[in-house]
C-alpha positions as a LaTeX table, in Angstrom:
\begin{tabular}{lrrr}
\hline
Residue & $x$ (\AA) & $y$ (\AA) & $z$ (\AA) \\
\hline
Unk1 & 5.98 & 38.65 & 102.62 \\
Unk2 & 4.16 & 40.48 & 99.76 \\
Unk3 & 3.51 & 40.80 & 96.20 \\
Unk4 & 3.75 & 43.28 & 93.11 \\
Unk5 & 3.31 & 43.27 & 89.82 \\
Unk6 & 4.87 & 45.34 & 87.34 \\
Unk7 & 5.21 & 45.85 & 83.74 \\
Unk8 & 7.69 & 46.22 & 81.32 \\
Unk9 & 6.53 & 50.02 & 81.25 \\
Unk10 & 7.13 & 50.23 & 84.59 \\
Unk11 & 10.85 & 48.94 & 84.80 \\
Unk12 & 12.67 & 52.33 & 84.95 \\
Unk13 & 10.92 & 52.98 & 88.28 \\
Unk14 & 11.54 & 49.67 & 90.38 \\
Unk15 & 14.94 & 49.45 & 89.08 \\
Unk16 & 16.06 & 47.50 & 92.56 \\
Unk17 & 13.82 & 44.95 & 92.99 \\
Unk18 & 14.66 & 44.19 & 88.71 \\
Unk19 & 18.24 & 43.79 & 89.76 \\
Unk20 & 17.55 & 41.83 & 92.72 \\
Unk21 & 15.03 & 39.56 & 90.56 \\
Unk22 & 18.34 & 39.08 & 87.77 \\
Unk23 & 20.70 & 38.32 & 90.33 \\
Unk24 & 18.23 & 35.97 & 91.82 \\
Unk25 & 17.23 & 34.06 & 88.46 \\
Unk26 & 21.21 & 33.79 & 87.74 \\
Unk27 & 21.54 & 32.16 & 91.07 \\
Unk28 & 18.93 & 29.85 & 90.77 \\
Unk29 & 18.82 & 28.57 & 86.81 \\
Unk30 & 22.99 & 29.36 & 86.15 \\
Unk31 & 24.23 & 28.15 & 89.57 \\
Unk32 & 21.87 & 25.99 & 91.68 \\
Unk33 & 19.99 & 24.26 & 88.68 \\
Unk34 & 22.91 & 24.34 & 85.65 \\
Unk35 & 21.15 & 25.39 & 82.90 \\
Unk36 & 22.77 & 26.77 & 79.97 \\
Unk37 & 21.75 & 30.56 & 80.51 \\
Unk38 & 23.09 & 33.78 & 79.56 \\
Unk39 & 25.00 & 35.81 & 82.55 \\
Unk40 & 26.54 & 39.22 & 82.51 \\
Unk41 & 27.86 & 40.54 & 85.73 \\
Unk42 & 26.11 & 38.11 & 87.80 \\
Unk43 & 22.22 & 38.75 & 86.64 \\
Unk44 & 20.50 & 36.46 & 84.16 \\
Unk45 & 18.69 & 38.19 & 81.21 \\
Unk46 & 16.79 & 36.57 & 77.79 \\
Unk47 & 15.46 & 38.12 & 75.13 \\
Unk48 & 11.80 & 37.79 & 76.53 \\
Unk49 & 12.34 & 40.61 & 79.52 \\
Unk50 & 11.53 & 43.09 & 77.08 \\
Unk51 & 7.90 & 41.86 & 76.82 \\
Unk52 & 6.95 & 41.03 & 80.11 \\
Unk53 & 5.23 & 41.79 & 83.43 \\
Unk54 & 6.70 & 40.79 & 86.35 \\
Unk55 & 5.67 & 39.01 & 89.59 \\
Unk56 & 8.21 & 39.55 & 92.94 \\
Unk57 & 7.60 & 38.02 & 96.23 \\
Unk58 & 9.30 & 40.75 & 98.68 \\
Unk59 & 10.21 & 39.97 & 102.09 \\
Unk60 & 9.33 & 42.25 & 104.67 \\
Unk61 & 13.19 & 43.29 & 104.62 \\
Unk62 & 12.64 & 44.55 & 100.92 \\
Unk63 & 14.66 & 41.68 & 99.46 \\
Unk64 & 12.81 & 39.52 & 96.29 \\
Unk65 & 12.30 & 35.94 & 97.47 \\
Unk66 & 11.15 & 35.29 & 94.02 \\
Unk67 & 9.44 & 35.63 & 90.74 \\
Unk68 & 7.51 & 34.33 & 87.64 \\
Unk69 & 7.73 & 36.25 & 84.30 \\
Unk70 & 3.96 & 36.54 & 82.36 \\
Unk71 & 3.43 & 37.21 & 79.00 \\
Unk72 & 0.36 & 37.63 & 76.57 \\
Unk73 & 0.20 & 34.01 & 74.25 \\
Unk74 & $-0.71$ & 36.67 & 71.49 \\
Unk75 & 3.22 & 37.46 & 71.26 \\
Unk76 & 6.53 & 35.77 & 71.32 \\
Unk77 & 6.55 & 33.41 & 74.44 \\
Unk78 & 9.38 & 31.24 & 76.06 \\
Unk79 & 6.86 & 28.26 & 76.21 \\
Unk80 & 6.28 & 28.31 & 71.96 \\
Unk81 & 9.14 & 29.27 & 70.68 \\
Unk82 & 12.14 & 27.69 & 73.14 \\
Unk83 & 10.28 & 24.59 & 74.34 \\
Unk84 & 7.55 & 23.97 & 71.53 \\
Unk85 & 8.78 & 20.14 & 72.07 \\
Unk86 & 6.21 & 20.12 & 75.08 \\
Unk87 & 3.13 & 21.02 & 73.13 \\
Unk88 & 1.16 & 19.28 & 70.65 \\
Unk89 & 2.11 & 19.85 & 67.45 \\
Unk90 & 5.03 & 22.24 & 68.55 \\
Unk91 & 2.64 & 25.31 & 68.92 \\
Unk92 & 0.39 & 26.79 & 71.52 \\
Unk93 & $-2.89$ & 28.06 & 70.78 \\
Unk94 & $-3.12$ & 31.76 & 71.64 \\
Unk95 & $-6.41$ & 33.23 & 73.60 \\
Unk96 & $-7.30$ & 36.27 & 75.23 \\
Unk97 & $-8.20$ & 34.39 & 78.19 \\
Unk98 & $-4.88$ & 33.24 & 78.64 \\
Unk99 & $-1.22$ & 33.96 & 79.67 \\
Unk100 & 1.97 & 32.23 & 79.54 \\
Unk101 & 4.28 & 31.87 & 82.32 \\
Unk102 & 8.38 & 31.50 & 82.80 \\
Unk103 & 11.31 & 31.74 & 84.59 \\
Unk104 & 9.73 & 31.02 & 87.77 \\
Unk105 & 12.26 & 30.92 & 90.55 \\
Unk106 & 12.14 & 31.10 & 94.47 \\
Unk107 & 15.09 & 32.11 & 96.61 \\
Unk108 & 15.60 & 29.12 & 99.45 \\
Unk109 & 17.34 & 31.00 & 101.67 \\
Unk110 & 14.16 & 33.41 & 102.18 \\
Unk111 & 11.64 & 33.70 & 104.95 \\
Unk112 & 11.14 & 29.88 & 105.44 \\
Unk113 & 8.18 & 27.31 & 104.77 \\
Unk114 & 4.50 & 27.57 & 104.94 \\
Unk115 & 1.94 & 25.66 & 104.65 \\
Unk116 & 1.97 & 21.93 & 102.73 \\
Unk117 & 5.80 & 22.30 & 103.13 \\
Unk118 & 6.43 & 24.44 & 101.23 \\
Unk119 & 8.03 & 27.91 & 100.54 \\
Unk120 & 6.03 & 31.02 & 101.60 \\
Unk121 & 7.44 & 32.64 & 98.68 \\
Unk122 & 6.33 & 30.03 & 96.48 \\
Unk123 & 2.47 & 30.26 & 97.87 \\
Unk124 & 2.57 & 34.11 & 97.51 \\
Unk125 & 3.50 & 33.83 & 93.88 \\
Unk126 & 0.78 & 31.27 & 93.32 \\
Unk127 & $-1.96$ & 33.43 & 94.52 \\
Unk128 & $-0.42$ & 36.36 & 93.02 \\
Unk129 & $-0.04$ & 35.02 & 89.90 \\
Unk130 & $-4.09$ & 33.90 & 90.26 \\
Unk131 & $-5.15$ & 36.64 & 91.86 \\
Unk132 & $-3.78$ & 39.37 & 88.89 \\
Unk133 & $-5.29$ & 37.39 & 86.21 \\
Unk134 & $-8.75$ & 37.14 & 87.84 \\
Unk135 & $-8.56$ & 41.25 & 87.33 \\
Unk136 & $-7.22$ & 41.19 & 84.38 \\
Unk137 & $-10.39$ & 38.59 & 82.63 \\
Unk138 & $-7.64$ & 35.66 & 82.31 \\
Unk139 & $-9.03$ & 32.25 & 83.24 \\
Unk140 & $-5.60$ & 30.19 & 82.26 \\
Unk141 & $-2.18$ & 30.53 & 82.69 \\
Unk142 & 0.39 & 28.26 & 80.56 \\
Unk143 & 3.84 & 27.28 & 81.24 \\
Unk144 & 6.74 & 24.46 & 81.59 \\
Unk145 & 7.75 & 22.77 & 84.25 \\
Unk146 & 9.86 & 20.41 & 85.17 \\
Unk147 & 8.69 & 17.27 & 86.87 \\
Unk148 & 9.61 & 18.80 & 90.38 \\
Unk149 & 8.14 & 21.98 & 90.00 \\
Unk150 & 4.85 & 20.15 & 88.60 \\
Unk151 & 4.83 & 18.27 & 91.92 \\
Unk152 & 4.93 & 21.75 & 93.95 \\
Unk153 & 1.95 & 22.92 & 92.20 \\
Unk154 & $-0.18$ & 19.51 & 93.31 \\
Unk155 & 1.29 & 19.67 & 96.91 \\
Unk156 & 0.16 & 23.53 & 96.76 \\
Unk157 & $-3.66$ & 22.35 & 95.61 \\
Unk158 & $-3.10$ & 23.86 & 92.12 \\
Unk159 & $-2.28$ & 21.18 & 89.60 \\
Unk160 & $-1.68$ & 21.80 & 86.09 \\
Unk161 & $-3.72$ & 20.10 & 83.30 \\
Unk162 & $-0.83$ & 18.95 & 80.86 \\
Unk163 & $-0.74$ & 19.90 & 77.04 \\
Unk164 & 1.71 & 17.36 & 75.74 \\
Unk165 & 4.11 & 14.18 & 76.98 \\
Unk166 & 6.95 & 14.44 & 79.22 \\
Unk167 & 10.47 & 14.93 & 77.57 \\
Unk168 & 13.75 & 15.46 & 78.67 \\
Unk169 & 15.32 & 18.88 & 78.51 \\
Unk170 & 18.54 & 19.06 & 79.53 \\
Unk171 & 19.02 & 17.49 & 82.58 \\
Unk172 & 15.25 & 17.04 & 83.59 \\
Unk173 & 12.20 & 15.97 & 82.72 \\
Unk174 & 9.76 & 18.50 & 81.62 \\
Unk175 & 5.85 & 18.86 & 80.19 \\
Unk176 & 3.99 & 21.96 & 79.46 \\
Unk177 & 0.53 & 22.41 & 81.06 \\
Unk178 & $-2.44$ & 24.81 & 82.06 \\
Unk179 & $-3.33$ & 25.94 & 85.43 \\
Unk180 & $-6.79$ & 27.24 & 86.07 \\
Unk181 & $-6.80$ & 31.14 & 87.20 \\
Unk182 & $-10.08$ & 30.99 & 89.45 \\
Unk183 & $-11.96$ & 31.69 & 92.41 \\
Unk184 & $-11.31$ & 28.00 & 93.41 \\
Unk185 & $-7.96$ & 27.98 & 93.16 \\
Unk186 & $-7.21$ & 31.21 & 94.85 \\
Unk187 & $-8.67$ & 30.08 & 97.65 \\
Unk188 & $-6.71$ & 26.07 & 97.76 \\
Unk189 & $-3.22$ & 28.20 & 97.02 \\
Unk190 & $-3.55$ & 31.18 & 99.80 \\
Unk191 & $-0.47$ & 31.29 & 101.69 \\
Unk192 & $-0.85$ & 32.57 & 105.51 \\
Unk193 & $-0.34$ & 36.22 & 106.21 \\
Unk194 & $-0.38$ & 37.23 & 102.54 \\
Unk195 & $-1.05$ & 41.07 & 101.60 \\
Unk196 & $-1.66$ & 42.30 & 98.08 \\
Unk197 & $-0.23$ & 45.28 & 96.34 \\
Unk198 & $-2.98$ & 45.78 & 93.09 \\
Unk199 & $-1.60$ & 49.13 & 92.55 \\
Unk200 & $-1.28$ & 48.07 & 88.84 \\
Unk201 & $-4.31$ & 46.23 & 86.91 \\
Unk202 & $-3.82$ & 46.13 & 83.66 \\
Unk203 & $-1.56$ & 44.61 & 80.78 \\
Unk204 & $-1.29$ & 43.77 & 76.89 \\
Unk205 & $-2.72$ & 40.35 & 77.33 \\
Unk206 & $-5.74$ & 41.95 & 78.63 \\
\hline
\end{tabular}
């Protein structure tokens, strides 16, 4: 298992492991979770994909095991304009130091469980996810999650500080939060065997 990042500028050259991320997101959020997504030909898109870099957990057979979306909270986000029900006062503060994550999806079916029970997929992302914005000067990283999810991120030894209550969104129970992008928690979240790809450093929210 392994990680990437890449950027919206960078999406005509890893035009693959994009379709393999939209196939997927429309497997997990259209037909394992129900939600009330847009699908064309079998891949899940949103107006947001434009904007954003992406993280992909690869297996070592070159299939994506999964993916979060992150995006600068000094543009359009997910989190404040499609779920500003979850933060206080319906808006999100924007910071340089910060970055906004969505869509965050892991493919069951992948290379198995790790450690704490859980997903080695889901670990990789973790520490990806922390590991980029350490070298990008990004101490925070925002997003929604549903009650479940927020549970995986405790059980991983990353838990999220929450911005606002709990409320029901469709059919679960969700709350916005921050998790801290640090030394500390890079460490709690590393996933065994993981190997890095920092062939790309930099982004907008930088």
């Amino acid at each position: 298992m392994r990680a990437i990042a890449i950027d919206a500028n960078e999406h005509s050259g890893s035009g693959s492991l994009l379709d393999g991320m939209h196939r997927l997101r429309a497997r997990v959020f259209a037909g394992r979770l129900s939600w009330q997504v847009k699908i064309e030909q079998g891949r899940e898109r949103d107006e947001y994909d434009a904007l954003d870099l992406t993280i992909l957990a690869e297996t070592d057979r070159g299939a994506v095991a999964g993916c979060p979306r992150l995006l600068p909270t000094t543009g359009p986000t997910m989190l404040s304009r499609t779920f500003p029900q979850l933060l206080p006062g319906g808006r999100l503060r924007a910071k340089s130091t910060m970055v906004v994550s969505s869509r965050f999806c892991v493919d069951r079916r992948g290379e198995g469980r790790g450690g704490r029970f859980l997903h080695d997929a889901t670990l990789t992302i973790f520490e990806r996810m922390i590991e980029w914005s350490m070298s990008n000067g990004l101490g925070e990283i925002a997003t929604a999650a549903n009650l479940r999810v927020k549970g995986i991120l405790q059980r991983a030894g990353w838990p999220m500080r929450r911005l606002g209550s709990v409320e029901h969104i469709g059919d679960t129970m969700s709350v916005a939060g921050v998790l801290p992008a640090d030394q500390a928690s890079f460490d709690r979240v590393h996933p065994p065997g993981y190997r890095s790809d920092l062939r790309r450093l930099q982004c907008t929210a930088a």
